[in-house]
C-alpha positions in Angstrom: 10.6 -24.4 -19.2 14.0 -23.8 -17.2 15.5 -20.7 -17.6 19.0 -20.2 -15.4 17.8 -16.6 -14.3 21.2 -14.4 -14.2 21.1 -10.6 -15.7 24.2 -11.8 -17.1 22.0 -14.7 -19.7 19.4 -12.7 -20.9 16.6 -15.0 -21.8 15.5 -13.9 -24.9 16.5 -11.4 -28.1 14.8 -7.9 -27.9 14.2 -8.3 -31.5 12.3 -11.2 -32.2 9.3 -11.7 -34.1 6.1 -10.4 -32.4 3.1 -12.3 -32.0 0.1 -13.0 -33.5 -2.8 -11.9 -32.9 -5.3 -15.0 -33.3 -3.7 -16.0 -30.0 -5.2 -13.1 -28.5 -8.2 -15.3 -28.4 -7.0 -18.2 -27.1 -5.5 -16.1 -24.3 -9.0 -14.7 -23.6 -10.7 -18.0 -22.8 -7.6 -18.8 -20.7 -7.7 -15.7 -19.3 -12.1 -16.2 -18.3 -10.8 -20.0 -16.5 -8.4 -17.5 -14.3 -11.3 -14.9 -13.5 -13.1 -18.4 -11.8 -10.5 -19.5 -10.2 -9.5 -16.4 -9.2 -13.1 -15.6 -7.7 -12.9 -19.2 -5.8 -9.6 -18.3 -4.1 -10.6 -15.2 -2.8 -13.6 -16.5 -1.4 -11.6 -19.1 0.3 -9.4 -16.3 1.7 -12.6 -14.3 2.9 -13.7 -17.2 4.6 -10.4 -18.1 6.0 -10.1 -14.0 7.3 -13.8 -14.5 9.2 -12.5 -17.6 10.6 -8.9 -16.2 11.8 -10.1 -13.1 13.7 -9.1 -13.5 17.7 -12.4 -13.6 19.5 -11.0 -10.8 21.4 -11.8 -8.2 18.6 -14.7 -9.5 17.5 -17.8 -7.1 18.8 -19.9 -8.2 21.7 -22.9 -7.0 23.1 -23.2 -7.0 27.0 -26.0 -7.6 28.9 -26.6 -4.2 31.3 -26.0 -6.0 34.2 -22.3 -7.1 32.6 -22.0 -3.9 31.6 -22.6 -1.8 34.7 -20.5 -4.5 36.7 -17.2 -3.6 34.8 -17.4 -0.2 35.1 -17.9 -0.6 38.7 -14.6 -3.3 38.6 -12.7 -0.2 36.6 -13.2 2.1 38.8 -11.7 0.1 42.0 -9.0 -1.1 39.5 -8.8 0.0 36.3 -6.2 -2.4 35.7 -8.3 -5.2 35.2 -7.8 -6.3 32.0 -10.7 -8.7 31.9 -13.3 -6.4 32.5 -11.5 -3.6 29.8 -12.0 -6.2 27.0 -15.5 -7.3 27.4 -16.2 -3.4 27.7 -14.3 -2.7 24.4 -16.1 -5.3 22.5 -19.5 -4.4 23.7 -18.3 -0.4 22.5 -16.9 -1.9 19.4 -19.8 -3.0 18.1 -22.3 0.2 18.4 -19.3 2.8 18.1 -19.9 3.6 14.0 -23.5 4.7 15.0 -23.3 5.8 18.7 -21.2 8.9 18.9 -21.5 7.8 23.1 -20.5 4.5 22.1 -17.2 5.6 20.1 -16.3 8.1 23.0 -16.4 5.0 25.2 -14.4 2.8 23.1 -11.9 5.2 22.4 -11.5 5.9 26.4 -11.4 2.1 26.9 -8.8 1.5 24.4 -6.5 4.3 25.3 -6.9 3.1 28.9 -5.9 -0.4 28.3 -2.5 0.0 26.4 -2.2 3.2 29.2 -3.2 0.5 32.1 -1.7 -2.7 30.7 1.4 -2.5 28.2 2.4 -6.0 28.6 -0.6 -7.8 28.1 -0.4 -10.4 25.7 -3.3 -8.8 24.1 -2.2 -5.8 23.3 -1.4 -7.0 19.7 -5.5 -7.7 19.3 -6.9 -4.0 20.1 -8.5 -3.0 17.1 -6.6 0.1 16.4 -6.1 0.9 12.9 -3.8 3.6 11.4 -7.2 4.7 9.3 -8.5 6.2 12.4 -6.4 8.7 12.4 -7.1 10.6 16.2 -7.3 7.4 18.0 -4.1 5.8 16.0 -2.1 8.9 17.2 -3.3 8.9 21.2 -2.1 5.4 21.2 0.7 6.1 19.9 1.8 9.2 22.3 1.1 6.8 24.7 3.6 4.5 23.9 5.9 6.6 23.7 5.2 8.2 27.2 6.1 4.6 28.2 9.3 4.4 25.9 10.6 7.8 27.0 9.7 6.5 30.9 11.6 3.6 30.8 13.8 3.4 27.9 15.8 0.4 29.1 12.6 -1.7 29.7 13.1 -4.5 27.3 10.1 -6.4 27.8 8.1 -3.2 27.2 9.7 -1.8 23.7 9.2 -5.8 22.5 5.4 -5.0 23.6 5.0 -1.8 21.4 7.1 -3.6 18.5 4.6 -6.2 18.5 2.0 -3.7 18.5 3.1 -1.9 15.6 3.7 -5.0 13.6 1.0 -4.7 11.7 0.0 -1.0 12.2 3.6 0.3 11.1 6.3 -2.0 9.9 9.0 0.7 9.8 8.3 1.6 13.3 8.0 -1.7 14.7 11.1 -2.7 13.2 13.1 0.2 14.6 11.9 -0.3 18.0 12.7 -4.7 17.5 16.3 -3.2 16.3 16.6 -1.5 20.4 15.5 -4.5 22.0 18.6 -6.5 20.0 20.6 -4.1 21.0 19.8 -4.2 24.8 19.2 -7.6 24.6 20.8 -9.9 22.3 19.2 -12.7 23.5 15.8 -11.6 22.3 16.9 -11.5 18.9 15.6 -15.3 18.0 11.8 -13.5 19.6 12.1 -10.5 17.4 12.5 -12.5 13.9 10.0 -14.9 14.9 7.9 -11.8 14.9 8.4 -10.7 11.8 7.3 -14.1 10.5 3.8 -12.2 9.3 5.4 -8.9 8.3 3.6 -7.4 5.3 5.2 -4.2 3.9 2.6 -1.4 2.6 3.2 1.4 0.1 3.8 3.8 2.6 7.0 2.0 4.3 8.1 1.9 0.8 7.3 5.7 0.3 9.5 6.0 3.7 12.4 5.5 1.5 12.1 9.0 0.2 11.9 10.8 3.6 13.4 9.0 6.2 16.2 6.0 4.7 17.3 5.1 7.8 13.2 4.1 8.6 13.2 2.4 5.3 16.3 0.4 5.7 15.4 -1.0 9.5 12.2 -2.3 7.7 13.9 -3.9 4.5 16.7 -5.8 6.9 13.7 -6.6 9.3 12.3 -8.7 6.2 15.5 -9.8 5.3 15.9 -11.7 8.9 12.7 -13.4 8.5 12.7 -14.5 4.4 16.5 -16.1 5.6 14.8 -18.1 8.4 15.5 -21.6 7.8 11.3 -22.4 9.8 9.6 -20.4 7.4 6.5 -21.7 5.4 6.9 -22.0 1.7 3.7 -19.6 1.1 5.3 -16.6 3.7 8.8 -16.9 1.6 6.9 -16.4 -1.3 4.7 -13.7 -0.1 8.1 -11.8 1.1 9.8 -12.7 -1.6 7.6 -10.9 -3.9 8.2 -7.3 -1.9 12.2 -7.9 -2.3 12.9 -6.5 -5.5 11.3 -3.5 -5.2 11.6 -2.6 -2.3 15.9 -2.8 -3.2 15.5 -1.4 -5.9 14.3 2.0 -4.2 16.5 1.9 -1.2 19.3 1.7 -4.3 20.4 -1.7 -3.3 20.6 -3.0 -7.4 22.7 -6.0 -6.8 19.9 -6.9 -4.2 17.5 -6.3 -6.6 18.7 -8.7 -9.5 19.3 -11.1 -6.5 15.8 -11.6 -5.6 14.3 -10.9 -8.4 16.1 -14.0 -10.1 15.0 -15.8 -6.6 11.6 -14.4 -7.7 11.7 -16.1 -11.4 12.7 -19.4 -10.2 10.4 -19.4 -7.6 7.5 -19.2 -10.2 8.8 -21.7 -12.5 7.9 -24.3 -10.4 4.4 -23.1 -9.4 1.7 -24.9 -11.4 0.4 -23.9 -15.3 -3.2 -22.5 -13.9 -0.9 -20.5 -10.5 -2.6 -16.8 -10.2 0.4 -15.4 -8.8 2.6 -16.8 -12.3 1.6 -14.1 -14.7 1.9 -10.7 -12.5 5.2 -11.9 -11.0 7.1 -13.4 -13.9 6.4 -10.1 -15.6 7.3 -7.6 -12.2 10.7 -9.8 -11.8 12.2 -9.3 -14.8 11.2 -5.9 -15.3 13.1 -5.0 -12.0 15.9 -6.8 -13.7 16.1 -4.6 -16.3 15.3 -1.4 -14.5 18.8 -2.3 -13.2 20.4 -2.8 -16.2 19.3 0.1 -17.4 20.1 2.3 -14.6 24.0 0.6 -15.2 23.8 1.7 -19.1 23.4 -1.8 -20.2 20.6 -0.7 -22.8 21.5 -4.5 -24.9 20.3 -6.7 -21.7 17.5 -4.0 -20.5 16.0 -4.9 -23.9 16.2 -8.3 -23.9 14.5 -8.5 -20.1 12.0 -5.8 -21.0 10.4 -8.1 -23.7 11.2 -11.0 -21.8 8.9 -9.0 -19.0 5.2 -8.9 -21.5 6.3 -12.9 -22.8 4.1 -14.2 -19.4 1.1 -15.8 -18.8 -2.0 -13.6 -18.9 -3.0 -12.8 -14.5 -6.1 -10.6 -13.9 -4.4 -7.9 -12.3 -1.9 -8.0 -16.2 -5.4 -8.3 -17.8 -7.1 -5.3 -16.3 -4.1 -2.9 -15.1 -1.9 -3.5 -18.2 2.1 -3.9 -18.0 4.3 -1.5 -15.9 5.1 1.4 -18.5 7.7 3.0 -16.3 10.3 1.3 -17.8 9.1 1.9 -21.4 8.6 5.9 -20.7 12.1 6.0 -20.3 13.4 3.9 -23.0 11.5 6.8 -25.2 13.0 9.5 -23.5 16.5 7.8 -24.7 15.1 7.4 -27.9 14.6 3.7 -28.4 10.7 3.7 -29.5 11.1 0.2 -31.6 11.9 -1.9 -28.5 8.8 -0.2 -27.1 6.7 -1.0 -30.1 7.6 -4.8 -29.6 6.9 -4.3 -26.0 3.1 -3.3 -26.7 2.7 -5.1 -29.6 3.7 -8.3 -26.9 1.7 -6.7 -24.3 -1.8 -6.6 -26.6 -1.9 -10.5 -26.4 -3.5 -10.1 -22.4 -4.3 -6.0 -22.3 -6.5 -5.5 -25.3 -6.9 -1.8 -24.9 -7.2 0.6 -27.6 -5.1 3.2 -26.6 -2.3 0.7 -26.8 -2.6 0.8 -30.6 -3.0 4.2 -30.2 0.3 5.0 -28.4 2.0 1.9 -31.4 0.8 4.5 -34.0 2.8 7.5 -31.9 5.7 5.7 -31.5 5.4 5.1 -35.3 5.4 8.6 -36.2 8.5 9.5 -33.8 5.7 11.1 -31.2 6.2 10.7 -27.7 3.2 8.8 -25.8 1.6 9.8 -23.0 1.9 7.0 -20.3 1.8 9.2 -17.0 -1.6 7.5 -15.7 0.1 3.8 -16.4 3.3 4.3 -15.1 3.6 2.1 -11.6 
């Protein structure tokens, strides 16, 4: 199936005839084959996490001996990097029961990035932003070396890496000075970014602080564009595009990727996991946009186009996006949302579905606040 993805060719008329219902069931078994296969793949990724984790963060217990002789090496010089690790390991690993232990690892770790900055294994401390107190001493310490030596190149490229994972936004504003000091480094900085994930709270940034936001959408930009990127990474990024344009108000960026998006899964194979949830996301940005433009014809037409997928397991347990549908009621269009449900009941067989049908039937106004993504 080839569909030339443009919001200008809608793929499909708003008002055609709705399914049946008998292929509910053969949706179902379908649906059980993806649950395996689904279960397999994650496995596979567990096992490929265990495998990935740097030796450096994984927890190690020290003989006393070891133990007692870095300390002794820390105190004559505590920037011996060597003898910080093996102690933060050996911490690591009793600090969630030892309230000693986490006091220790918490001094070691502060120490280090205090100590050594620009050691290449700074990326590898395991500081996470869900440990809230220690998260923030690192951080003030990083910026006690920023606001020391602002012009230090090789130092901001240190914290950026840091931060890569910890706080996209950030690490991309700080990658943004280093280009601007040093041009040079701007081949280092998208390389980088080749592993940039961005959470929900970079996109929440967007609401607070747009210039934050922005650094971090153009950051992901520079790396999706890079011509040595895997196929799986481009896909991965390419899935955060749309959205994440289509909240910093960037619409024409939006229907850009999103067609990107579209033709991307075309070409994945029939049993793909990622087919269903993505086909269905892509064009409902699409028609978020033509929506927001007051093209209500070719918003319909991608908003059934949107439930016309594959059934996924996150489809099959979290339901369609209802955003998109709340506001077509508000402008008083309730038959394109009937279709949309009625469509949406082959994979989400939930009974307040029919409920909210019978609603719409009687000109009511559903409720859809705790589906609404």
């Amino acid at each position: 199936m080839n569909h030339l993805f443009t919001s200008d060719q809608a793929p499909c008329n708003a008002g055609e005839k709705l399914p049946n219902k008998w292929l509910f069931r053969l949706w179902r078994a379908a649906l059980m084959r993806l649950k395996q296969a689904w279960r397999e793949q994650e496995s596979e990724k567990n096992r490929e996490k265990v495998e990935g984790v740097p030796s450096f963060v994984r927890p190690m217990k020290l003989p006393g001996n070891v133990l007692l002789r870095a300390e002794r090496h820390l105190t004559k010089n505590p920037k011996n990097s060597l003898e910080r690790i093996r102690l933060i390991q050996h911490y690591c690993l009793y600090r969630k029961a030892d309230a000693e232990a986490a006091r220790q690892f918490c001094h070691h770790v502060k120490a280090f990035v205090q100590n050594n900055p620009l050691d290449e294994n700074i990326p590898l401390l395991p500081v996470n932003a869900d440990e809230t107190e220690l998260f923030e001493a690192v951080q003030n310490i990083w910026l006690g070396h920023i606001e020391r030596e602002p012009g230090n190149v090789e130092l901001l490229k240190a914290a950026s890496m840091f931060y890569v994972w910890r706080d996209p936004a950030l690490s991309a504003m700080i990658a943004k000075r280093v280009v601007e000091l040093s041009p040079s480094r701007k081949e280092d900085i998208i390389n980088q970014y080749q592993y940039l994930d961005l959470d929900p709270g970079v996109m929440q940034a967007v609401e607070s602080d747009i210039e934050y936001a922005t650094t971090a959408y153009e950051a992901l930009l520079l790396v999706y564009h890079k011509n040595t990127l895997s196929p799986r990474r481009r896909f991965q990024i390419l899935m955060q595009l749309p959205e994440y344009a289509y909240k910093l108000g960037r619409f024409d960026d939006t229907i850009k990727y999103a067609g990107e998006l579209l033709k991307e899964v075309e070409e994945l194979p029939a049993d793909s996991l990622q087919y269903g949830s993505n086909f269905h996301s892509a064009c409902l940005w699409i028609a978020r946009v033509l929506f927001e433009r007051g093209d209500i014809k070719r918003a319909k037409q991608w908003f059934i186009w949107s439930v016309k997928t594959k059934p996924s397991l996150y489809l099959c347990t979290a339901g369609p996006d209802l955003y998109l549908a709340e506001q077509f009621v508000l402008a008083g269009e309730g038959q394109i949302v009937i279709n949309y449900l009625t469509h949406a009941s082959l994979f989400w067989n939930e009974g307040i579905l029919f409920d909210w049908i019978d609603q719409l039937k009687e000109g009511k106004k559903p409720d859809f606040s705790a589906y609404l993504i």
